[in-house]
Structure formats: C-alpha cells, structure tokens
C-alpha positions in Angstrom: 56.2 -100.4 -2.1 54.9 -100.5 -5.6 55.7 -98.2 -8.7 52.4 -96.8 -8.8 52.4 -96.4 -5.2 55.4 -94.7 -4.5 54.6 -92.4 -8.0 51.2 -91.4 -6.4 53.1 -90.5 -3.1 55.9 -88.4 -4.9 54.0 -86.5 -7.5 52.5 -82.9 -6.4 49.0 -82.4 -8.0 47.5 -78.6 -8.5 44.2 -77.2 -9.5 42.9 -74.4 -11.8 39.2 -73.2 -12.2 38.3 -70.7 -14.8 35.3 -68.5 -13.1 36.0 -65.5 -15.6 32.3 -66.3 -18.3 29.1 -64.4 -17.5 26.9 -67.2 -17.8 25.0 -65.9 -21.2 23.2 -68.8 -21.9 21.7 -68.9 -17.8 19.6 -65.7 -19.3 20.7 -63.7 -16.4 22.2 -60.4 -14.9 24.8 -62.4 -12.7 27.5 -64.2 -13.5 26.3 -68.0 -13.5 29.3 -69.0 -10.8 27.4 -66.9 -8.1 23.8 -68.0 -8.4 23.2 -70.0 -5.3 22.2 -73.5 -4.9 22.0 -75.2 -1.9 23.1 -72.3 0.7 25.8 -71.2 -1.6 27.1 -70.3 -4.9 27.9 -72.9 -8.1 31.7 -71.3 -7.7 32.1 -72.3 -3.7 30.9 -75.6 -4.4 32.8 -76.3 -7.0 35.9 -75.0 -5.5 35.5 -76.6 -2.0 35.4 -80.0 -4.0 38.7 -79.4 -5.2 40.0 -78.1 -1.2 38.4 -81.2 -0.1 41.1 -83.5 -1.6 44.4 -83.3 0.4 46.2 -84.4 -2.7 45.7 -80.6 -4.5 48.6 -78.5 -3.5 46.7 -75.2 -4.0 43.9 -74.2 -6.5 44.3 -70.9 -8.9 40.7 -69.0 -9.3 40.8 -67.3 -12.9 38.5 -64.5 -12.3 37.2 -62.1 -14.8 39.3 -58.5 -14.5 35.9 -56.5 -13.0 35.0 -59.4 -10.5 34.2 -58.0 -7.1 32.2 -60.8 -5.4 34.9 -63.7 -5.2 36.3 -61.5 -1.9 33.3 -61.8 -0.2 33.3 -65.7 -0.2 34.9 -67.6 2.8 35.9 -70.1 0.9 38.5 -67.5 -0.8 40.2 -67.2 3.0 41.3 -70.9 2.4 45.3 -70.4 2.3 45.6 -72.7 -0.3 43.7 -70.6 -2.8 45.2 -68.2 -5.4 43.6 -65.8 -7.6 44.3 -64.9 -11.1 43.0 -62.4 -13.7 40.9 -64.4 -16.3 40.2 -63.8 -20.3 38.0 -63.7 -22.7 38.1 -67.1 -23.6 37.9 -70.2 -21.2 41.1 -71.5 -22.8 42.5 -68.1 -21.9 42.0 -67.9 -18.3 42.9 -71.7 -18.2 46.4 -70.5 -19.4 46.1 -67.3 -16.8 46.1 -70.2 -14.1 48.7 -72.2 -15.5 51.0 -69.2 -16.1 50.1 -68.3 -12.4 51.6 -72.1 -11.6 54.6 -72.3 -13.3 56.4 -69.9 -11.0 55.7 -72.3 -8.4 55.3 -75.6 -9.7 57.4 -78.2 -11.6 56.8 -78.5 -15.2 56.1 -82.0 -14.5 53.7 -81.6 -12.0 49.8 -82.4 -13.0 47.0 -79.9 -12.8 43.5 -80.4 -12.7 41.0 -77.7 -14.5 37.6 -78.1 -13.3 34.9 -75.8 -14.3 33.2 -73.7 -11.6 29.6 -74.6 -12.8 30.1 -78.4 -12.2 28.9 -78.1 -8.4 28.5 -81.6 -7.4 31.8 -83.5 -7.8 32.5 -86.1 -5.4 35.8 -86.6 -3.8 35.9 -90.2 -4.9 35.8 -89.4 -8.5 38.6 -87.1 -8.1 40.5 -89.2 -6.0 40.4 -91.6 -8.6 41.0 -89.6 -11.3 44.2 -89.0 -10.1 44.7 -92.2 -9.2 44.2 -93.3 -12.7 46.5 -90.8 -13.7 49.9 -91.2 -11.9 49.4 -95.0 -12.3 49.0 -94.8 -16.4 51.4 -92.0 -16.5 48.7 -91.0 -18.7 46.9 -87.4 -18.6 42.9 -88.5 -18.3 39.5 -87.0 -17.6 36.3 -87.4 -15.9 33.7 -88.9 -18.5 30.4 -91.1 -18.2 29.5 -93.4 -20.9 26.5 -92.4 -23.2 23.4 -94.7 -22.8 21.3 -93.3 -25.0 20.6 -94.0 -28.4 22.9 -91.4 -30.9 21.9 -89.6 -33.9 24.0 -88.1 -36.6 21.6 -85.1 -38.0 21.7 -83.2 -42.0 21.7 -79.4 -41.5 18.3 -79.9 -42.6 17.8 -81.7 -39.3 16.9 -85.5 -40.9 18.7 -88.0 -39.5 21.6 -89.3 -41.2 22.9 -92.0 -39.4 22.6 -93.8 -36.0 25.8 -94.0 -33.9 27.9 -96.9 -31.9 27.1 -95.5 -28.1 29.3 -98.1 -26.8 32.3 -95.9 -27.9 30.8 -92.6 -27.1 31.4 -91.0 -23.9 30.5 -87.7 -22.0 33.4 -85.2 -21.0 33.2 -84.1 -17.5 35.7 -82.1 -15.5 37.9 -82.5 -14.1 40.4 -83.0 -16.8 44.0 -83.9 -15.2 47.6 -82.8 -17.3 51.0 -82.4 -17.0 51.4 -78.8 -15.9 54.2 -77.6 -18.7 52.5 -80.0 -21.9 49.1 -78.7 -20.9 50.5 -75.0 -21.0 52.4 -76.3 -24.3 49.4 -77.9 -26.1 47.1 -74.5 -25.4 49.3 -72.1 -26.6 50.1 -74.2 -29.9 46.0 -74.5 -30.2 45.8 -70.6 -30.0 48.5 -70.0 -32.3 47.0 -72.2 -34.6 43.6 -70.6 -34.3 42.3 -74.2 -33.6 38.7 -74.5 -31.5 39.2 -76.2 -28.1 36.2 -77.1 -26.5 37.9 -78.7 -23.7 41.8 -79.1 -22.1 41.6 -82.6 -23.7 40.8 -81.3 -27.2 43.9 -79.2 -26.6 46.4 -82.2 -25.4 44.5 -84.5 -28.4 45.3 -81.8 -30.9 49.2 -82.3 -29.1 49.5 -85.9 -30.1 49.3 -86.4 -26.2 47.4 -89.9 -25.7 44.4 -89.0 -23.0 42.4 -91.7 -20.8 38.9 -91.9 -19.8 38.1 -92.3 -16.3 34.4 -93.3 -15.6 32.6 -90.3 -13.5 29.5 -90.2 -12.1 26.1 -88.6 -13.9 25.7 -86.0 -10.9 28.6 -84.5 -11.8 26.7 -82.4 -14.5 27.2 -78.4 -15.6 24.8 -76.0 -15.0 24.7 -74.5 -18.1 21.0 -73.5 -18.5 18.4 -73.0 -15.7 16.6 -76.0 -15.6 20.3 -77.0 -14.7 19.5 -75.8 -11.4 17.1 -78.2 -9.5 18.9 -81.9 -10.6 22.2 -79.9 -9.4 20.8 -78.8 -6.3 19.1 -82.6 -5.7 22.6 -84.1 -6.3 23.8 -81.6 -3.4 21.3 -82.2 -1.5 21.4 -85.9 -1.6 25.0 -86.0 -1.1 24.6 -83.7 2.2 22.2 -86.6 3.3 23.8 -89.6 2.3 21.6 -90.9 0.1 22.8 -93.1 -2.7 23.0 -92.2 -5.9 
C-alpha cells in the first residue's frame, strides 16, 4: 500500500459551515442561507454536499444565536450534524465550529469550511480536494483559474495596470486545514486585528504554505440575486446529468 494511500485511509476529515450572516447584500428580509433554489434552501444544499462524502466524520452548523429555521430542515436530523452558536464575524463562527471540534477531534485532524451560499459543489471536487490534501500533507483550497483579462484600477477608477491572469486564481470553498493550526492561525489573525477574508488568508498570514486545487466554475456564491438563476441552472443540470 502506498504512503499516500494508507495516509488518506488513516486520517479523519471534519466539516464546519458558518450559516450565522443575514445576507445584507441579497437586499432581503431573510437570511440568504434559507431562500430556496431548486426545491430547497442555499444552506441544505450546501450542507448535503458535505453529507454526501463518506470521508467527513460529521459537519458543525455555526448558526446565528436567534436562528429558528435550521430545526425545521430534515437535513438537520442527519446524525452526523452538529450545531453551534455563530458570531458576528464569519471568522468568528468558523472558530465557534472549530472550538465545537476540538473536544472531539484530534488536533491533527483536517477540517473543511465551506460556505453555506456555495450550493452547487460537486462531490468529485471535494473528494479531490481532500485527496490533494492528505497526499501533499499540504492544507489546500478549492480555486478556478481566472480567464479573463485583469485590471489594476486608481481610486479614480483609470486603469493602472493590466495583470498576469496566468497566476491569478479564484478562491472557492471548500478550504481544507489542520483542525488545531487552523484554530491557531485565526485566533492570532483576531488578536492581531488582521482582515481575513478567507481561512486561507488566515493560515497564509501563519506562515502555513497553502495549495490550489482546481474547482469547477459552478461552484459559485450566491452573493447577490442575479446569483440565483446560474446557481439554480448548475443544480438543475447536475440533477439531470448534463455536462458541464
């Protein structure tokens, strides 16, 4: 049996998904996780992604303190989820979930944070994600390489300078850690009052080395409601078979 192999067999993976925001920018009364696409909410699909993979010993739900809906979801029956109080900040209920996990996991377990308004991941990508991961040794990400052409804009918005796409790529979830430096890298971001955007930011800000892992372009966030309908033909399409 190879290295990588028998590394991939022993290793436990878990899962966190921050669901605590209220959608501002979706220009909407409810909480973007619950609008519904497809026959069900961004937050199911995005969570039975994660239950789909037999790798994922158990997924923690970081849910905002006043949340009633999450309950009322099937998909929260599943025995291998958990539930944790959220905060403020989506680096905060990211460390809600991994402070949830360390009383069950091993610090050198991974964990996989995936945002609950990326809907359409595929179980290959994840599957190969961590498969990347436990063969590198090397915490990683989902990410699709830019195409397009880049500009550099002046606040004055004049464009400054063009820039080399072929070393540009766009972060996706999920993002895939060491359980304990994941935890370690946050909390030193926080205390430093630096801005994390992402885990990666967090871990790159650690000195940690993080690898790109090429995902696939339907595995966008809705972030704004013309979001909606590409992520609800990516569902769709999946559901049919059709290749994308």
């Amino acid at each position: 049996m190879s290295t990588a192999v028998s590394a991939l067999q022993e290793s436990r993976c878990w899962a966190v998904l921050p669901a605590a925001g209220t959608g501002s920018r979706m220009g909407a009364e409810l909480p973007k996780q619950y609008m519904q696409l497809a026959g069900a909410t961004l937050l199911e699909h995005s969570l039975q992604a994660l239950l789909d993979c037999t790798r994922i010993t158990s997924v923690v739900v970081a849910l905002h303190p006043q949340d009633a809906r999450a309950r009322e979801l099937a998909v929260f029956r599943d025995a291998r989820v958990q539930t944790t109080v959220g905060g403020e900040q989506r680096s905060d209920s990211v460390l809600a979930g991994l402070d949830a996990l360390s009383e069950q996991a091993a610090p050198q377990d991974w964990v996989l944070v995936h945002d609950a308004a990326r809907p359409c991941l595929r179980s290959t990508d994840i599957e190969q994600l961590i498969e990347s991961v436990i063969a590198r040794d090397t915490g990683g990400i989902l990410a699709e390489p830019i195409v397009d052409t880049v500009k550099q804009a002046s606040v004055d918005a004049l464009v400054e300078r063009t820039l080399d796409r072929t070393t540009l790529w766009r972060a996706q979830t999920p993002q895939m850690f060491r359980i304990d430096e994941l935890r370690r890298a946050l909390r030193e971001a926080q205390e430093q009052a630096l801005v994390v955007t992402d885990e990666a930011s967090a871990m790159e800000l650690a000195g940690y080395p993080v690898q790109l892992v090429a995902g696939h372009a339907g595995n966008l966030k809705v972030t704004v409601p013309a979001d909606l309908p590409l992520a609800a033909w990516y569902l769709q399409a999946s559901s049919a078979g059709v290749s994308q």
